[in-house]
C-alpha positions as a Markdown table, in Angstrom:
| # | Residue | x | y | z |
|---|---|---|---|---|
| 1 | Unk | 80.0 | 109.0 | 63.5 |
| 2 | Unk | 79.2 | 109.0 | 67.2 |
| 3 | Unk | 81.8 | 107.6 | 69.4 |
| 4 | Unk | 83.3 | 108.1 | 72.7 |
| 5 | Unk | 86.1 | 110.4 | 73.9 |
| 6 | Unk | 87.8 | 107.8 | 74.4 |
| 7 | Unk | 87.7 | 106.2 | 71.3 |
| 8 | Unk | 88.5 | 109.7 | 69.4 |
| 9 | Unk | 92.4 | 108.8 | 68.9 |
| 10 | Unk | 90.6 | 106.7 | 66.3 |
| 11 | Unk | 89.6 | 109.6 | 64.4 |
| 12 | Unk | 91.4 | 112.1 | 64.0 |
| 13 | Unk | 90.5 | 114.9 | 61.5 |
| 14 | Unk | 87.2 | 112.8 | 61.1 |
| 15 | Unk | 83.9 | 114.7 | 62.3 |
| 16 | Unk | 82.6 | 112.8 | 65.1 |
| 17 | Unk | 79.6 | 113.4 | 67.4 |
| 18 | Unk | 79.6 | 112.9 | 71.1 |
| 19 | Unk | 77.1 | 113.1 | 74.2 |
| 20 | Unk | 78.6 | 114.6 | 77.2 |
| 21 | Unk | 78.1 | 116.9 | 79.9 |
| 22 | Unk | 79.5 | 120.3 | 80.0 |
| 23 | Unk | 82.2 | 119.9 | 82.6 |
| 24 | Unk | 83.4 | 123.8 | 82.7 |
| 25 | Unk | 83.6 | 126.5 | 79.7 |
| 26 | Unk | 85.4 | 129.6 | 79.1 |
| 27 | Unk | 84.6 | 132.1 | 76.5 |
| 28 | Unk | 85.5 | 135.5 | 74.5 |
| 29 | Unk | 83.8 | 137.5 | 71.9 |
| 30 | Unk | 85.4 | 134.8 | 69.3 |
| 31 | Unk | 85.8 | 132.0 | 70.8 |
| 32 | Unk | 84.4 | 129.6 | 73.6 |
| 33 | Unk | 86.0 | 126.8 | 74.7 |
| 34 | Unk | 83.9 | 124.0 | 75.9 |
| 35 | Unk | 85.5 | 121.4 | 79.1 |
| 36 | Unk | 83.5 | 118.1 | 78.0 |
| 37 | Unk | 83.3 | 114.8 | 79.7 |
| 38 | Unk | 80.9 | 111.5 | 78.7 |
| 39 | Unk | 81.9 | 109.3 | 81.5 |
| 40 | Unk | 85.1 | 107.6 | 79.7 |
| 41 | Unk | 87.1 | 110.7 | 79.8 |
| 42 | Unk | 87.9 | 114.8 | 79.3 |
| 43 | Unk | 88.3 | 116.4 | 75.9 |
| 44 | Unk | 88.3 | 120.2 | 74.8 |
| 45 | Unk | 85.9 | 121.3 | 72.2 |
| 46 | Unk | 86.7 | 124.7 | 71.0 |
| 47 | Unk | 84.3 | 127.0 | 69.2 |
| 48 | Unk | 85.4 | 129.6 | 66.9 |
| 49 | Unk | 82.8 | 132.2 | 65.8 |
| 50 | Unk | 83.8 | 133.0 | 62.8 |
| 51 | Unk | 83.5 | 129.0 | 61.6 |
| 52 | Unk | 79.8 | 128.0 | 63.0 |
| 53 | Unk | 76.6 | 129.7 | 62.5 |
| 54 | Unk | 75.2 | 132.2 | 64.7 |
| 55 | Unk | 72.9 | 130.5 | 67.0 |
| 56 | Unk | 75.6 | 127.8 | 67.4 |
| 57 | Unk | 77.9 | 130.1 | 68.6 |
| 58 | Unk | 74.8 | 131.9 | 71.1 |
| 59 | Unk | 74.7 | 128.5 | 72.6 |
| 60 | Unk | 78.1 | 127.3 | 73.1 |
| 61 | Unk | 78.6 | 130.9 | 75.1 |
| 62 | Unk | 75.5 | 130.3 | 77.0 |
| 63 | Unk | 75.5 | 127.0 | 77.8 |
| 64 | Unk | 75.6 | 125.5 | 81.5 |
| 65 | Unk | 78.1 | 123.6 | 83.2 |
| 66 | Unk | 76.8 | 120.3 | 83.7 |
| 67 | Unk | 74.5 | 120.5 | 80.7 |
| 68 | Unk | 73.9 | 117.2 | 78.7 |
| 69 | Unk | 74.4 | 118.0 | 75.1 |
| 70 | Unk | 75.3 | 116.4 | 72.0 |
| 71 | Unk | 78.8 | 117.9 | 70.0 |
| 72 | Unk | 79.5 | 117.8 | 66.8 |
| 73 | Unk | 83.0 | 118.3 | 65.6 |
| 74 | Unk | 86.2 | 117.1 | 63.9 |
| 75 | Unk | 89.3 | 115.2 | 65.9 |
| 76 | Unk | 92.4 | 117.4 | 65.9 |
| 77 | Unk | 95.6 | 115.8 | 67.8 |
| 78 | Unk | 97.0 | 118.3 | 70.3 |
| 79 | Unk | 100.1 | 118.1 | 71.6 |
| 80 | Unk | 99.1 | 120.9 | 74.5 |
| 81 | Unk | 96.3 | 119.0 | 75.6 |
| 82 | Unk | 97.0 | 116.1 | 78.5 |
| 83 | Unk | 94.5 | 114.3 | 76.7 |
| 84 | Unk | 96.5 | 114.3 | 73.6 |
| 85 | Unk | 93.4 | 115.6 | 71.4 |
| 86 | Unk | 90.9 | 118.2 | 71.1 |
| 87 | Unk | 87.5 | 118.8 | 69.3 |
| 88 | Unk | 87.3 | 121.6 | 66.9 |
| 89 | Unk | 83.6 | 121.9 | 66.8 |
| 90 | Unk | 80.8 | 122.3 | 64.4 |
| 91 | Unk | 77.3 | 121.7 | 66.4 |
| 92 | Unk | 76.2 | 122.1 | 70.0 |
| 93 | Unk | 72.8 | 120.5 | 70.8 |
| 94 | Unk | 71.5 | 120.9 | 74.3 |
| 95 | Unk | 70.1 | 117.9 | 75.8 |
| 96 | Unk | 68.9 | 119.4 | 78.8 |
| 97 | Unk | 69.6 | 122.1 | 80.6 |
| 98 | Unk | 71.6 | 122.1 | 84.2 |
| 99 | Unk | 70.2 | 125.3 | 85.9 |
| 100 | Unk | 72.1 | 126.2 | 89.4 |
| 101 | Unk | 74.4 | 123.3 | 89.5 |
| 102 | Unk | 75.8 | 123.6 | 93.2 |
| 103 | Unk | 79.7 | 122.6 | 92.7 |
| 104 | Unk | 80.9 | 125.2 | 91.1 |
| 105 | Unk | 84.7 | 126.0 | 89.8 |
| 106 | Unk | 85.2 | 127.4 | 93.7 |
| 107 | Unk | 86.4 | 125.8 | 96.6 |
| 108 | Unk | 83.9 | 123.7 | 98.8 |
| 109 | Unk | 84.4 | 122.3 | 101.9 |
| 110 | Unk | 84.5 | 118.5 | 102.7 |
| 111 | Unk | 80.9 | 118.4 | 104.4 |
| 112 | Unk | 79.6 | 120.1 | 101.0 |
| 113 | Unk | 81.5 | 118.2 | 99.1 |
| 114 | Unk | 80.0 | 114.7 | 100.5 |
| 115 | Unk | 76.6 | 115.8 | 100.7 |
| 116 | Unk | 76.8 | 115.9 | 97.3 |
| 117 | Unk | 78.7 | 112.9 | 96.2 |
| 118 | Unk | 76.4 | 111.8 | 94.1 |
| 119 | Unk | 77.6 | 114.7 | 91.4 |
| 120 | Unk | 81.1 | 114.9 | 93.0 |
| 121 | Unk | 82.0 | 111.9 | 91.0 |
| 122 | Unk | 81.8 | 113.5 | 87.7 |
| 123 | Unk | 85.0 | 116.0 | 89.0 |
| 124 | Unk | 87.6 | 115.3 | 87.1 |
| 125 | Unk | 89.8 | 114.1 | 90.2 |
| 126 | Unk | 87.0 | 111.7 | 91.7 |
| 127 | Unk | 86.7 | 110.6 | 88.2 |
| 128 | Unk | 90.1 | 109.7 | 88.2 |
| 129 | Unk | 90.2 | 107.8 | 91.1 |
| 130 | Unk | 87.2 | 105.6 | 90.4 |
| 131 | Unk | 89.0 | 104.7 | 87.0 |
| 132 | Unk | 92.3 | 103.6 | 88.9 |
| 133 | Unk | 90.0 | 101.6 | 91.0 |
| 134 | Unk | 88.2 | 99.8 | 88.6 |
| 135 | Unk | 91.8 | 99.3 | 86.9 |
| 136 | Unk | 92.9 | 97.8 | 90.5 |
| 137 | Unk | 90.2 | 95.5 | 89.9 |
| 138 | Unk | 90.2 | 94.4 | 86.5 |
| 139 | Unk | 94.5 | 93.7 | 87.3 |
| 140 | Unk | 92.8 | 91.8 | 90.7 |
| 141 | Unk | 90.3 | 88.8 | 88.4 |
| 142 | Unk | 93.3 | 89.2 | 86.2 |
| 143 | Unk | 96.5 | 88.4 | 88.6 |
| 144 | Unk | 94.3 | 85.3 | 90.4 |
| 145 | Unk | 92.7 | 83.9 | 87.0 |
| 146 | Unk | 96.4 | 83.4 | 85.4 |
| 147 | Unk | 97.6 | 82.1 | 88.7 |
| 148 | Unk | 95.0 | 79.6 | 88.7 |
| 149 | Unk | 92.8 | 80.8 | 91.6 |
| 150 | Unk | 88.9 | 79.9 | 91.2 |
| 151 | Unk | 86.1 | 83.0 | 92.2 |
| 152 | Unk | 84.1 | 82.7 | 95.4 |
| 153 | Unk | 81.4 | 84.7 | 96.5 |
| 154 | Unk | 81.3 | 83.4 | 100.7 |
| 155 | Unk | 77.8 | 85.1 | 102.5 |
| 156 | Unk | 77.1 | 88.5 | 103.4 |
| 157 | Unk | 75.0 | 87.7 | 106.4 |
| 158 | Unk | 77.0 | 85.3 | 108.7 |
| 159 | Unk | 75.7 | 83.5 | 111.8 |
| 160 | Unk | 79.2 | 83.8 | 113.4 |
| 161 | Unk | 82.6 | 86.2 | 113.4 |
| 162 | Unk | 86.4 | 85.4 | 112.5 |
| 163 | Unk | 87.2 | 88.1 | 115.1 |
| 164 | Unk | 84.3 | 88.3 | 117.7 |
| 165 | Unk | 81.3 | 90.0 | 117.5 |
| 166 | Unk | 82.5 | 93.7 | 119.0 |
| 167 | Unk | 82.8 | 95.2 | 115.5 |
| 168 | Unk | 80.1 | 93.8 | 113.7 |
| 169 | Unk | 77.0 | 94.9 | 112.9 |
| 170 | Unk | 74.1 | 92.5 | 114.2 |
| 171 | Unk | 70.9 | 91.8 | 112.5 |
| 172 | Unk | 67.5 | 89.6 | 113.0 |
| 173 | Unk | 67.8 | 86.5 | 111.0 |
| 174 | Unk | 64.0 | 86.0 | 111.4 |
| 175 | Unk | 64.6 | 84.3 | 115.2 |
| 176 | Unk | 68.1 | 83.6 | 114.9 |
| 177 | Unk | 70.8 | 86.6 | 115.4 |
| 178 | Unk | 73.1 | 87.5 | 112.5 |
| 179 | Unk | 75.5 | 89.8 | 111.6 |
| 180 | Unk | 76.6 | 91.6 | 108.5 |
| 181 | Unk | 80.8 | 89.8 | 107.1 |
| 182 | Unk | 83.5 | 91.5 | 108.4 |
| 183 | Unk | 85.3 | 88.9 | 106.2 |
| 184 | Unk | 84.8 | 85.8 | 104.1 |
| 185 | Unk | 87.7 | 84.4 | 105.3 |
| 186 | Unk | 86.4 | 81.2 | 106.9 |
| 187 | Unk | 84.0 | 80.5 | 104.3 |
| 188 | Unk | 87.3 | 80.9 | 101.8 |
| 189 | Unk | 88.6 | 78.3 | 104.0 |
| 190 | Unk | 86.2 | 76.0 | 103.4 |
| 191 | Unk | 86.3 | 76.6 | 99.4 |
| 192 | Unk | 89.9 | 76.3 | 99.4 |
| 193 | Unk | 89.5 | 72.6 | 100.9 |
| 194 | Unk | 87.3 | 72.4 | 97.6 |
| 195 | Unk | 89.1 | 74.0 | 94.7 |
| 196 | Unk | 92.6 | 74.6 | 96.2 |
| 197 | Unk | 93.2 | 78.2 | 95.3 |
| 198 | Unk | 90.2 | 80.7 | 96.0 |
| 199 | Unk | 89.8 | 84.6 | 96.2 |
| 200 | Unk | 87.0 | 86.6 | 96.9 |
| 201 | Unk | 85.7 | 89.9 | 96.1 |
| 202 | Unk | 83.4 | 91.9 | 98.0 |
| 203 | Unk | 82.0 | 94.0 | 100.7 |
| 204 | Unk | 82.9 | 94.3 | 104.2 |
| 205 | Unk | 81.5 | 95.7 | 107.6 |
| 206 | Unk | 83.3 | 97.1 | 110.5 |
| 207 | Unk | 81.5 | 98.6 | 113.3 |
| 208 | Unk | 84.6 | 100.7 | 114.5 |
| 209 | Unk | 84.0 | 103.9 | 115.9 |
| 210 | Unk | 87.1 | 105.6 | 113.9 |
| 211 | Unk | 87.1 | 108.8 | 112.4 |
| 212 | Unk | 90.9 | 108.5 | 110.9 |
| 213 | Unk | 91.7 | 108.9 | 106.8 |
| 214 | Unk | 92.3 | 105.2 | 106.9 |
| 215 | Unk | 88.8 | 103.5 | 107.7 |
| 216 | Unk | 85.5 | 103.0 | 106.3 |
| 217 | Unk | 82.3 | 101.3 | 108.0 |
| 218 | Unk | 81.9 | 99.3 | 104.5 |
| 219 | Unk | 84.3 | 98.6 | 102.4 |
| 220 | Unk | 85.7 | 96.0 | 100.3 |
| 221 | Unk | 87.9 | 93.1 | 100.3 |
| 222 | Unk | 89.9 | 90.3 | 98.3 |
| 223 | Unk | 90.5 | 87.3 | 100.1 |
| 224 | Unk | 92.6 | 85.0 | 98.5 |
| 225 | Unk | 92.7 | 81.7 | 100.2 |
| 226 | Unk | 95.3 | 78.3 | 99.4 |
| 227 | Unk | 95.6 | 74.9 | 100.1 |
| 228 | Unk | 99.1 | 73.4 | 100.6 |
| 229 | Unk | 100.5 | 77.1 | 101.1 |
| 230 | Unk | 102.0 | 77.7 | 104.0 |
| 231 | Unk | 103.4 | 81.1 | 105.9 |
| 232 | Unk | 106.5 | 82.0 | 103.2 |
| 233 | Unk | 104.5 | 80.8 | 100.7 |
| 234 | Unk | 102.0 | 83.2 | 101.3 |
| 235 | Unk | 104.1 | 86.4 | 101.1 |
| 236 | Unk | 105.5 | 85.3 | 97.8 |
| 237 | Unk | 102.1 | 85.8 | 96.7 |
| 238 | Unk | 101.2 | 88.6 | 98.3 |
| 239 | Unk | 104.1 | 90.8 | 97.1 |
| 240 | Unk | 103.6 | 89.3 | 93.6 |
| 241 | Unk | 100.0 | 90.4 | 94.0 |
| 242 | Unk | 100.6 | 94.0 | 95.1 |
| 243 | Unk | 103.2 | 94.2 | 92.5 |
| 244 | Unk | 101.4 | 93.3 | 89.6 |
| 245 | Unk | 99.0 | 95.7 | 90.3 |
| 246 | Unk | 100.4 | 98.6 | 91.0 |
| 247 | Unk | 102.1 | 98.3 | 87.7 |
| 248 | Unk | 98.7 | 97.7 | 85.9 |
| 249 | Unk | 98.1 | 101.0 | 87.1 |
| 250 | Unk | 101.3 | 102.6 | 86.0 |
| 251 | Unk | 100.8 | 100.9 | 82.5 |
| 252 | Unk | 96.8 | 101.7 | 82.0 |
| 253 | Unk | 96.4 | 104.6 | 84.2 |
| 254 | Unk | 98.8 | 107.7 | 83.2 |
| 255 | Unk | 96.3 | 110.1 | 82.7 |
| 256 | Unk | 94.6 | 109.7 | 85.8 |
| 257 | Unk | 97.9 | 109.4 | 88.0 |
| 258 | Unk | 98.8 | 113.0 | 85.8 |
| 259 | Unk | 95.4 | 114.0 | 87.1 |
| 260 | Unk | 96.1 | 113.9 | 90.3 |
| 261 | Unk | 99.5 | 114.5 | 90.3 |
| 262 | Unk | 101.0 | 111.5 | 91.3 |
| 263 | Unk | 104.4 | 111.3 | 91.5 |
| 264 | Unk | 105.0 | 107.7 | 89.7 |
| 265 | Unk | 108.5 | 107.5 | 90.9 |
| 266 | Unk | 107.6 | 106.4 | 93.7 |
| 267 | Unk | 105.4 | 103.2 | 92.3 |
| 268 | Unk | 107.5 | 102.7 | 89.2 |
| 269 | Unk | 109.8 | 100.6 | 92.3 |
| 270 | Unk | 106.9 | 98.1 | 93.9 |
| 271 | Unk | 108.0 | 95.1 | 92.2 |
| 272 | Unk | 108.7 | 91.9 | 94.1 |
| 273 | Unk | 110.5 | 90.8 | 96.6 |
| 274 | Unk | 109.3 | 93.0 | 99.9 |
| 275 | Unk | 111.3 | 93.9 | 102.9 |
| 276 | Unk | 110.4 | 92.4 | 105.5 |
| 277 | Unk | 111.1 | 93.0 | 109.6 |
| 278 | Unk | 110.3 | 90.9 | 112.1 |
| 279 | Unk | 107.4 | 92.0 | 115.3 |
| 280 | Unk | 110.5 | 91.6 | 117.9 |
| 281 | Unk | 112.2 | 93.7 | 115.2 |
| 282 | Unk | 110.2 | 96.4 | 114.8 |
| 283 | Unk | 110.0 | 97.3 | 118.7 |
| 284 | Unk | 113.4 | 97.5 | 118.9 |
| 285 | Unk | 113.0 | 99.8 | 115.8 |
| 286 | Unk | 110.6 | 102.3 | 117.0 |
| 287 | Unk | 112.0 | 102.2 | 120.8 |
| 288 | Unk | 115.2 | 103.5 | 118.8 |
| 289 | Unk | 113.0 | 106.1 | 116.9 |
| 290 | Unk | 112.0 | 107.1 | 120.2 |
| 291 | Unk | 108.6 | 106.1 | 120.4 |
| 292 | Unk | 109.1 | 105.3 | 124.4 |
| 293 | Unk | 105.7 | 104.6 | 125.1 |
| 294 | Unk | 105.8 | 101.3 | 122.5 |
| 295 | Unk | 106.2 | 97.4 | 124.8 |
| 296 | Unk | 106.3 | 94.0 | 123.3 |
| 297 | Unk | 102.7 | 93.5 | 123.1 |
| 298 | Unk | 101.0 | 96.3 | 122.0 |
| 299 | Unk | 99.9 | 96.8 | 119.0 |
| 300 | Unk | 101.0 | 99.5 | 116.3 |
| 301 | Unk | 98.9 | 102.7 | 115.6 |
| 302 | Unk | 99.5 | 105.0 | 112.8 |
| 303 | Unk | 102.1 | 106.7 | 114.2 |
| 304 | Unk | 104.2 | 103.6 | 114.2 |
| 305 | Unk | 103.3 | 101.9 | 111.1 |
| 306 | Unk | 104.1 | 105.1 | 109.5 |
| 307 | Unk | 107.6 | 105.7 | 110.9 |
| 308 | Unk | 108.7 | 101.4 | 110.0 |
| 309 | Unk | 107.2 | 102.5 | 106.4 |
| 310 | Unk | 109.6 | 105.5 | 105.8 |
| 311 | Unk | 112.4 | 103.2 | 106.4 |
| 312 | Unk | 111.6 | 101.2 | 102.8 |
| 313 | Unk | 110.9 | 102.6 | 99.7 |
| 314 | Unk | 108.5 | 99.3 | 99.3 |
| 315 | Unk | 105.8 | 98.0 | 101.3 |
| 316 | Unk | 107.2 | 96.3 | 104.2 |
| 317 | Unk | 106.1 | 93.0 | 106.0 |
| 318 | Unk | 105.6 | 92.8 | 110.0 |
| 319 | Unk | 105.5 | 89.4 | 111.0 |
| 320 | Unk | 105.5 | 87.0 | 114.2 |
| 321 | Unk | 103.1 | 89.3 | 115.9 |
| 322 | Unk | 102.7 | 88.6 | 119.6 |
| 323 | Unk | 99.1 | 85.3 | 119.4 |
| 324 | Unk | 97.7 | 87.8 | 122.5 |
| 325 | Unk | 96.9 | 90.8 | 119.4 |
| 326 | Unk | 95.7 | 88.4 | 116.7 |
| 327 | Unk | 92.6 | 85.8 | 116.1 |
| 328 | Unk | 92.0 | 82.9 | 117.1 |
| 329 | Unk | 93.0 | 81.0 | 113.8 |
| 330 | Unk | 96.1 | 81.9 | 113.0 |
| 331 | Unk | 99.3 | 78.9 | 113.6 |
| 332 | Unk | 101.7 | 79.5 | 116.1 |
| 333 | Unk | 105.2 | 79.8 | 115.2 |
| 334 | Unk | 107.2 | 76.5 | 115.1 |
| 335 | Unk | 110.0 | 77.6 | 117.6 |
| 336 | Unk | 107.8 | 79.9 | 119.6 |
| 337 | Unk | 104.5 | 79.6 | 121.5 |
| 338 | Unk | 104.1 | 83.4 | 121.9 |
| 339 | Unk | 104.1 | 84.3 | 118.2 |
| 340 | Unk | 102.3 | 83.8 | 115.2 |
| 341 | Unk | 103.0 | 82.8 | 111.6 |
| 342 | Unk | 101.2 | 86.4 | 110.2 |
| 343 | Unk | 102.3 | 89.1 | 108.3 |
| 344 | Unk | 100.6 | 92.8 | 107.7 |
| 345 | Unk | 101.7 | 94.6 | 104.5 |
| 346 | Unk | 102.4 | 98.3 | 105.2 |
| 347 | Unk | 102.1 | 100.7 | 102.1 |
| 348 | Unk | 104.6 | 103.5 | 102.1 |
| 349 | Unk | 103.9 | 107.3 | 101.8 |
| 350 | Unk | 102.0 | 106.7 | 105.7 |
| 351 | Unk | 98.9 | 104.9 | 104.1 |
| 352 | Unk | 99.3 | 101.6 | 106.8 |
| 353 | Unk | 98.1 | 98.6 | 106.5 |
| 354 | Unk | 97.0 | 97.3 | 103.2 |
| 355 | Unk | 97.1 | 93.7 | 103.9 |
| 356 | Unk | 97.3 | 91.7 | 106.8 |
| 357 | Unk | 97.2 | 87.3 | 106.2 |
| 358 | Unk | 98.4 | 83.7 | 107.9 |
| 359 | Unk | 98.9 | 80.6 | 107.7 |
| 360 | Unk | 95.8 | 78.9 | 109.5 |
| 361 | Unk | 95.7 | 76.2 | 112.7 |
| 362 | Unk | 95.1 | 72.7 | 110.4 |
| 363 | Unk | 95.2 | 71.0 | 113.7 |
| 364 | Unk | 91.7 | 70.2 | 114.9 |
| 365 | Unk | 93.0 | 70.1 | 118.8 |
| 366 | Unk | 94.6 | 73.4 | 118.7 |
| 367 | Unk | 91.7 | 74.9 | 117.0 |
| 368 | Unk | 89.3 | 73.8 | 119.1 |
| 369 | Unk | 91.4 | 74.9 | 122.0 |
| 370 | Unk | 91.8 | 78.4 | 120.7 |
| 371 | Unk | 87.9 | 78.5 | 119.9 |
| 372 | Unk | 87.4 | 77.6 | 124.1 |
| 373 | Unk | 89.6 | 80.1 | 124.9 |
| 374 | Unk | 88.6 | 83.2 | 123.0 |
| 375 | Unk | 84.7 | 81.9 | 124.5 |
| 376 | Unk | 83.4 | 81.5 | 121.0 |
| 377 | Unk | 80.1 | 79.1 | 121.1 |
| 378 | Unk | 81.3 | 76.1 | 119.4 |
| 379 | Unk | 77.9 | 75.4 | 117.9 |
| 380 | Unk | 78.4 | 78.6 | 115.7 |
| 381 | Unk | 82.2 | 77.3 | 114.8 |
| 382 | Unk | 81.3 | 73.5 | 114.1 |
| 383 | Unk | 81.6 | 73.6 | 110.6 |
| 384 | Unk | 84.9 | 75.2 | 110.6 |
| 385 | Unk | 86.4 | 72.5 | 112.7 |
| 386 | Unk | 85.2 | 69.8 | 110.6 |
| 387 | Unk | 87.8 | 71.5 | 108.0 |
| 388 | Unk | 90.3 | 70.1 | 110.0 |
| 389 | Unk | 88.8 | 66.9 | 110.9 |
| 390 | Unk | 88.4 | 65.6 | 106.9 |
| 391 | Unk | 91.8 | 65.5 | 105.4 |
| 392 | Unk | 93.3 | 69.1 | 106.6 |
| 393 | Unk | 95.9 | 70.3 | 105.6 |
| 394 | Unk | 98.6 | 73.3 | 105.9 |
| 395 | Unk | 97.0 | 76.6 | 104.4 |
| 396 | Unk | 97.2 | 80.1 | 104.7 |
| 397 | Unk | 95.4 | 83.6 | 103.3 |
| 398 | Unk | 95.2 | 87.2 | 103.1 |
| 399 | Unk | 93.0 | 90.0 | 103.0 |
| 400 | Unk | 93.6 | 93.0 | 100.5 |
| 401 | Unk | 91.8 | 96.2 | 101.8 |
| 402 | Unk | 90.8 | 97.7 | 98.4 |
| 403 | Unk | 90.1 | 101.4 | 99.4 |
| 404 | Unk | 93.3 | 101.7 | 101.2 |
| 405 | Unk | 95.2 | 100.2 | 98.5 |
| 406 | Unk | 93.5 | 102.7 | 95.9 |
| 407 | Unk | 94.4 | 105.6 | 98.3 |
| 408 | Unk | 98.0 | 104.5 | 99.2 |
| 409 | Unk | 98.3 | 104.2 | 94.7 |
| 410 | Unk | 96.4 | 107.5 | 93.6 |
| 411 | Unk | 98.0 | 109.4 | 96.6 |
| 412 | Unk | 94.9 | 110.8 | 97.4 |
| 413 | Unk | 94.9 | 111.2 | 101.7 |
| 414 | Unk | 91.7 | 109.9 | 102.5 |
| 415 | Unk | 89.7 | 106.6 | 101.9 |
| 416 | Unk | 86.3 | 108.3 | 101.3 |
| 417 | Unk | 87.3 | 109.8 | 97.9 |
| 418 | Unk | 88.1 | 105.8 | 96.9 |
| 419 | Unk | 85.0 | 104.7 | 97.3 |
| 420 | Unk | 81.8 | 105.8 | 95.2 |
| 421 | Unk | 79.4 | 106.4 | 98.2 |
| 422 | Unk | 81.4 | 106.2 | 101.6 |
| 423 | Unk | 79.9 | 105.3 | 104.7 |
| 424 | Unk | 81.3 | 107.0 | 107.6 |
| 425 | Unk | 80.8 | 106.9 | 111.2 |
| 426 | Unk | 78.8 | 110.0 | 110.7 |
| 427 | Unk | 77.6 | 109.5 | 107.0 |
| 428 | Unk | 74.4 | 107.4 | 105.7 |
| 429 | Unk | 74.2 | 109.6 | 102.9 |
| 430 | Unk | 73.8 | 109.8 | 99.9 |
């Protein structure tokens, strides 16, 4: 019967045969023991001598790591194991043979390490981080489809920015000039004026020269995007969001957060309703933390996103930031002309920002006003003010950072292990 490893619960003390790779092996003069993976998980096969013929036994001693091969054996449950089960086998057919594989069972710095991401992935910690991510994103289409929310894909190449241009990557668009998303945001807008509730799913670019754990040049995004909703609103989903998924993980992923040695204490508590501190707030916060150099108006770096987060043992809203340190689209407080109606989400543990939304101008005027003062052509823009001039209404949105969010989850410190192939402001390959 050829199954999976993952599948093997389904067969215990049935003989079952499996392709994999020969992830590690140790061996004596009667026994080897064989570290297999095939992709869906991590198994032990164990060989004993005395139970297999000869040339069996030559090859499960010899064999490579990395090594495709077929096994044969029969499903034993093992309480020892943190799989839960073991292979007691009968057969080992080499595939083909791995000869000098370069990461080895020794430490190797990060450069190595990335210059060979294409076969770091298929380390037992890289594998479990890709599997919480993909789990982040099967609870993600899950969450929004029973919350009624309707799939957009908005365009990759965009002939203007939500945030300027600084960041972005430009491109030829045969004779016009184009640049590569930073976000679908405005195009979400437009869908949500469609189909009410909208989130995307996709890739983002950021031309920021940052070298810190927390950024990436590319990385992805959902966008969730509602009509009618306006700035409380908004964080009710959010934190409804975050929580559901973070328990997804906690339910689906135990192995992999074992793996890594997460310590689930600390997520078993993100569940709904957030803290939440106000901009104004959080000055008067970190000025009392002693962060002296902080004034109404500036913006918050790591450093200060960090210390606010220790304070919770949730994620924490910021909101009513100062207009002067956010976009152009975002609605101005009702009682305040300075302020905004935004919130960024901070993760705990010192992993920042994770999400960061608004409620959006519906007023054609303003909008339009904002647009002439942040000098953005109006040609480029004209389709987004038509949003407000055909039956606008209040709205509001976020953006979910997903590498971040997988980081800040799997503990892992930096964003490049959350991601299958980083780009980095010094990395183009592989």
């Amino acid at each position: 019967m050829k199954t999976t490893i993952s599948q093997v619960h389904k067969f215990i003390d049935q003989q079952v045969t499996i392709g994999c790779w020969i992830a590690n092996k140790r061996s004596s003069g009667k026994i080897a023991f064989l570290q297999l993976r095939d992709g869906t998980g991590f198994i032990q096969g164990v060989v004993v001598k005395a139970e297999v013929p000869e040339d069996v036994f030559v090859v499960s001693k010899s064999v490579t790591q990395e090594s495709s091969v077929y096994v044969t054996g029969t499903v034993r449950a093992d309480e020892r194991s943190p799989f839960g089960y073991e292979l007691q086998v009968t057969n080992v057919e080499v595939i083909h043979e791995s000869v000098d594989y370069p990461i080895t069972p020794k430490e190797h710095g990060t450069e190595f390490l990335m210059d060979h991401r294409h076969l770091w992935l298929r380390s037992k910690r890289q594998h479990a981080v890709m599997k919480i991510r993909n789990e982040v994103i099967r609870a993600t289409y899950e969450f929004f489809n029973k919350e009624g929310f309707v799939k957009v894909d908005p365009p990759i190449l965009t002939g203007s920015a939500p945030e300027g241009t600084t960041e972005l990557f430009a491109t030829k668009y045969f004779d016009e000039d184009a640049y590569l998303s930073q976000s679908g945001q405005l195009y979400m807008e437009a869908a949500a004026m469609a189909l009410g509730k909208v989130f995307s799913f996709g890739p983002t670019f950021r031309a920021e020269k940052s070298k810190t754990r927390r950024h990436l040049i590319e990385f992805w995004m959902i966008e969730p995007e509602m009509a009618f909703y306006q700035f409380e609103d908004n964080l009710v989903v959010q934190e409804q969001y975050v929580s559901y998924i973070v328990q997804s993980v906690l339910n689906n992923c135990k192995l992999e957060l074992n793996t890594l040695g997460r310590d689930v204490s600390k997520l078993e508590n993100i569940k709904a309703p957030f803290p939440r501190i106000s901009y104004d707030d959080a000055i008067k916060f970190l000025k009392e933390k002693g962060f002296d150099d902080i004034e109404w108006g500036d913006d918050f770096g790591a450093p200060h996103e960090t210390a606010i987060a220790e304070a919770y043992d949730k994620p924490v809203f910021i909101t009513h930031y100062p207009k002067t340190l956010k976009p152009f689209y975002m609605q101005p407080a009702p009682d305040r002309d300075d302020v905004v109606l935004c919130a960024d989400m901070i993760a705990p543990e010192g992993y920042g920002e994770i999400i960061g939304g608004s409620e959006r101008i519906h007023d054609a005027e303003l909008l339009k006003e904002n647009l002439e003062k942040h000098n953005l052509g109006m040609d480029a823009y004209k389709w987004y003010l038509q949003l407000r001039q055909y039956g606008s209404v209040p709205h509001s949105g976020f953006g979910l950072g997903l590498e971040r969010t997988v980081a800040w989850i799997s503990g892992v410190e930096h964003v490049r292990e959350t991601i299958p192939f980083p780009r980095l402001l010094n990395r183009l390959y592989p």
